[in-house]
C-alpha positions, 0 to 999 in steps of 0.5 A, spaced: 500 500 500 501 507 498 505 511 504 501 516 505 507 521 503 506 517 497 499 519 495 500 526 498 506 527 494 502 524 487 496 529 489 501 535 489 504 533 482 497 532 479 494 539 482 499 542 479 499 539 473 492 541 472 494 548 474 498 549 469 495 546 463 488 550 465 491 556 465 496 556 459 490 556 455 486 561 458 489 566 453 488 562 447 483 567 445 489 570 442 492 565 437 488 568 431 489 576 434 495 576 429 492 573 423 485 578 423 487 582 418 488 575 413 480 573 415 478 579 414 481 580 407 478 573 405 472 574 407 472 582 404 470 585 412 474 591 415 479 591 420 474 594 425 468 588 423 474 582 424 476 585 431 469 583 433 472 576 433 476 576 439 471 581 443 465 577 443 469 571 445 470 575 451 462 578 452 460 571 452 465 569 457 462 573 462 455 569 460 459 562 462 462 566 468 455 567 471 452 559 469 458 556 472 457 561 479 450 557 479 451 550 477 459 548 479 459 543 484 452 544 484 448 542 479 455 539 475 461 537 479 467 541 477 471 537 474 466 534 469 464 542 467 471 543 466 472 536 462 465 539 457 469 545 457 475 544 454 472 539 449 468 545 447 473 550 447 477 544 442 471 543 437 469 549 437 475 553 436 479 548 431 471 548 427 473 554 423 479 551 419 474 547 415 471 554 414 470 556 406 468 564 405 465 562 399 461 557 402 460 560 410 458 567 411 462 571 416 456 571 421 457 563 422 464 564 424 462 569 428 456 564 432 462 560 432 468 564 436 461 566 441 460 558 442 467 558 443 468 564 448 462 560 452 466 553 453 472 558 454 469 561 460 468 557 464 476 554 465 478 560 469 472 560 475 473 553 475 481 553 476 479 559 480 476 555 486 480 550 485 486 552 487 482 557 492 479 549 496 486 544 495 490 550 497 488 550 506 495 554 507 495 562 505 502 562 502 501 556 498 495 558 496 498 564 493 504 561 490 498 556 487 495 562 483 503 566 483 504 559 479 498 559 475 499 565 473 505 564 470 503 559 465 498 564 463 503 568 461 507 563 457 501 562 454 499 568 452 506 569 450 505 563 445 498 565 442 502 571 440 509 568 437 506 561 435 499 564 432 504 570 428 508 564 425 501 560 423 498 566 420 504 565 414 502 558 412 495 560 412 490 565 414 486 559 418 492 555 420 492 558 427 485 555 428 489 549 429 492 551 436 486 550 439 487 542 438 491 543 445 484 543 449 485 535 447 491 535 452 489 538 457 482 535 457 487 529 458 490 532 463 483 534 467 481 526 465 487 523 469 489 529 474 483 533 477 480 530 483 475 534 487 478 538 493 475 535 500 473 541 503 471 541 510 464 544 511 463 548 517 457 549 521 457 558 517 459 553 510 453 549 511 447 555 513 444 557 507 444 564 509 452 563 508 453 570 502 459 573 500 462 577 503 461 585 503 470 585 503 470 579 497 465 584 493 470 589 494 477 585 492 472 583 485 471 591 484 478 592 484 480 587 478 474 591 475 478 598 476 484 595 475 482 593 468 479 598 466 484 603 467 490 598 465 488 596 460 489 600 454 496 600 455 493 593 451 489 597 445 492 604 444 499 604 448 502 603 441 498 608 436 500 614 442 507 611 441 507 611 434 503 618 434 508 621 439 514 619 435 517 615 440 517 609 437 514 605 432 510 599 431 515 594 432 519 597 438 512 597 440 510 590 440 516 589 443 514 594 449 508 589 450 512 582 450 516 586 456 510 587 460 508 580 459 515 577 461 515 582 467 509 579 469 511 572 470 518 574 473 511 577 478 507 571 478 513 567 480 515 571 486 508 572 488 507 568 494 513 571 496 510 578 496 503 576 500 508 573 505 511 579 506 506 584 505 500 580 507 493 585 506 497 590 503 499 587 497 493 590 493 494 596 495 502 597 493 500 593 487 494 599 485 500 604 487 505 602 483 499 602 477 498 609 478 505 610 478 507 606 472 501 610 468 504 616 470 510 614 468 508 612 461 504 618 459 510 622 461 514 618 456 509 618 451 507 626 451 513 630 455 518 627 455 518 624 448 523 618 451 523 611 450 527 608 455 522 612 461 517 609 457 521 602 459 522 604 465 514 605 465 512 599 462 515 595 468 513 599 473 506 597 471 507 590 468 509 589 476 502 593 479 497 590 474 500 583 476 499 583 482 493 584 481 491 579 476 495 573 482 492 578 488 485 578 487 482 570 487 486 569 492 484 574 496 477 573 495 478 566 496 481 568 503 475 572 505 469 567 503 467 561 507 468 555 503 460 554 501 460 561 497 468 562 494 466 558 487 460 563 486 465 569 489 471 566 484 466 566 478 464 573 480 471 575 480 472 572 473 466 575 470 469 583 472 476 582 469 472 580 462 467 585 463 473 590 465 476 589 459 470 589 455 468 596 458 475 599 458 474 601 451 468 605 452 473 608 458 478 610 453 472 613 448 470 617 453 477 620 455 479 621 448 472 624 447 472 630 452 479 631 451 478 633 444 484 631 440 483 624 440 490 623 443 491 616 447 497 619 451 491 623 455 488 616 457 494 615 460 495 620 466 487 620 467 488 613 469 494 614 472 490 619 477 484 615 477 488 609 479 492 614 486 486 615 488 484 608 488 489 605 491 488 610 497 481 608 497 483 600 497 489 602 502 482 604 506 479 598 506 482 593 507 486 596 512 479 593 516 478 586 518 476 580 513 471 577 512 469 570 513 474 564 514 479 561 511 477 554 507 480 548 510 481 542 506 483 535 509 
């Protein structure tokens, strides 16, 4: 018979194994980012239209957001939820390689990234509790999410070079990266077990909620999206507007952001460790200032090295954020609430993407020169301002308790 050092030890290899496959296809929405041009000259749509193809993949993530708050570990066991999905996501993403624009209208494809933003939505609240139900110790737990956030990263550096090198072979061959959901599929099959939580008597009532605190942790991810995340969108043009640099530089600039974030994710348990409950508020700080820092770069400084010198700054903020939040909602939750709480939390970082270009018309717009530089520093302000009230809050006592696994 197994040593229970055995089994504990093929547990710990299976739970990471799943955490790593689960959030290395997280980003796969991006595998055809570099080849919409080519979609959109074959099926004679503009740029703005073929664009749709990755934004309504995030509108329909917030829907199965919601769904799995309701019926994971509920009305379905998560690992079967999580199985359905990345089949889904597998079927549905490679289904376009058999597309012909002669035979199939654009509208089809356009069902078809819906269905798929669908399955994909479900793979990040669902990984979300797990790591929060199989993680009983704080600082494993946040190493769990630090390291699940690096193979995010990985992945999204992978969607972004791989996908580039397949939109020269074909303008759908990058379709074909999708086939990975058949591995981790594999992956869920043979590693994911169920986390045995231990229900306490406040778990079990039925008036278990989530707490006022977590709610608070969730917004922040929303904020931090919002604000953040047009260094994704527009930072480029304003570079390019400004003189600064060009695109590829640019790129460059964006493959720097996501390499700082994995040397952060890496060391993010290390982080909680020290800093404890003011993780989130250092992490919105350094935001703002990397914001700052960035629109000095573009419109006052005109200087490429302070521009890099932003990037890192708010690569480390932004990161932080992304690892800090589902883990301090987790914290803050009875074990009974945390997977609805960790699928609201999934749902406010796809909504927050989605909202932040409505945000960046708004700045543009009332500034009325239509320079993206000026969304920078009102961010950056509004992120100071933020980080203050966030400094605030959780300077109280949490709530709830922390889950405790057997």
């Amino acid at each position: 018979m197994e040593s229970a050092a055995k089994r504990q030890q093929g547990a710990t290899f299976g739970v990471y194994a799943v955490i790593l496959a689960v959030y290395f296809v997280i980003p796969d929405m991006g595998y055809i980012a570099p080849s919409l041009s080519a979609i959109a000259e074959q099926y004679g749509v503009d740029a703005g239209s073929a664009s749709y193809l990755s934004t309504i993949v995030s509108l329909t993530q917030i829907v199965s957001a919601l769904i799995c708050g309701l019926i994971a570990g509920k009305l379905v066991s998560r690992k079967l939820l999580l199985s359905i999905a990345v089949t889904g996501m597998a079927v549905f993403g490679v289904m376009p390689v058999f597309f012909s624009p002669a035979a199939v209208p654009f509208w089809v494809l356009m069902v078809d990234r819906a269905v798929f933003g669908l399955f994909l939505g479900f793979l990040q609240p669902i990984i979300f509790a797990f790591v929060a139900n199989v993680f009983s110790d704080e600082n494993k737990r946040a190493n769990g999410y630090g390291i699940g956030n690096v193979a995010f990263n990985v992945g999204a550096v992978f969607a972004s070079s791989v996908g580039g090198i397949c939109v020269g072979i074909g303008w759908n061959t990058a379709f074909w990266l999708y086939a990975i959901g058949l591995v981790v599929l594999v992956f869920v099959i043979v590693f994911y077990k169920e986390p045995l939580v231990k229900m306490d008597d406040e778990s079990k009532s039925e008036k278990a909620r989530i707490t006022p605190l977590a709610w608070f942790y969730t917004s922040i991810i929303f904020v931090a999206m919002v604000l953040d995340y047009p260094f994704f969108t527009v930072f480029i043009s304003a570079l390019i507007d400004h003189g600064v640099c060009d695109g590829v530089m640019g790129g460059q600039l964006l493959s720097l952001f996501t390499l700082v974030g994995i040397v952060v994710a890496a060391i993010f348990g290390l982080l909680f460790k020290n800093l404890r409950m003011k993780t989130l508020p250092v992490a919105c700080l350094l935001c703002a200032i990397g914001l700052a820092v960035i629109f000095l770069g573009i419109a006052v400084t005109k200087s490429l090295p302070v521009v890099v010198v932003g990037v890192c700054i708010i690569a480390f903020g932004h990161m932080a954020i992304t690892a800090g939040v589902p883990h301090y909602v987790s914290i803050t939750c009875t074990p009974a609430v945390a997977s609805a709480a960790l699928a609201y939390t999934a749902m406010a970082m796809n909504l927050g993407g989605f909202v932040s270009s409505p945000y960046v018309q708004l700045v543009t717009s009332i500034e009325g020169s239509g320079d993206y530089a000026v969304v920078f520093l009102v961010s950056a302000v509004l992120m100071l301002v933020f980080a203050f009230v966030v400094n605030t809050v959780v300077g109280k006592k949490r709530g709830g308790k922390d889950v405790e696994v057997r």
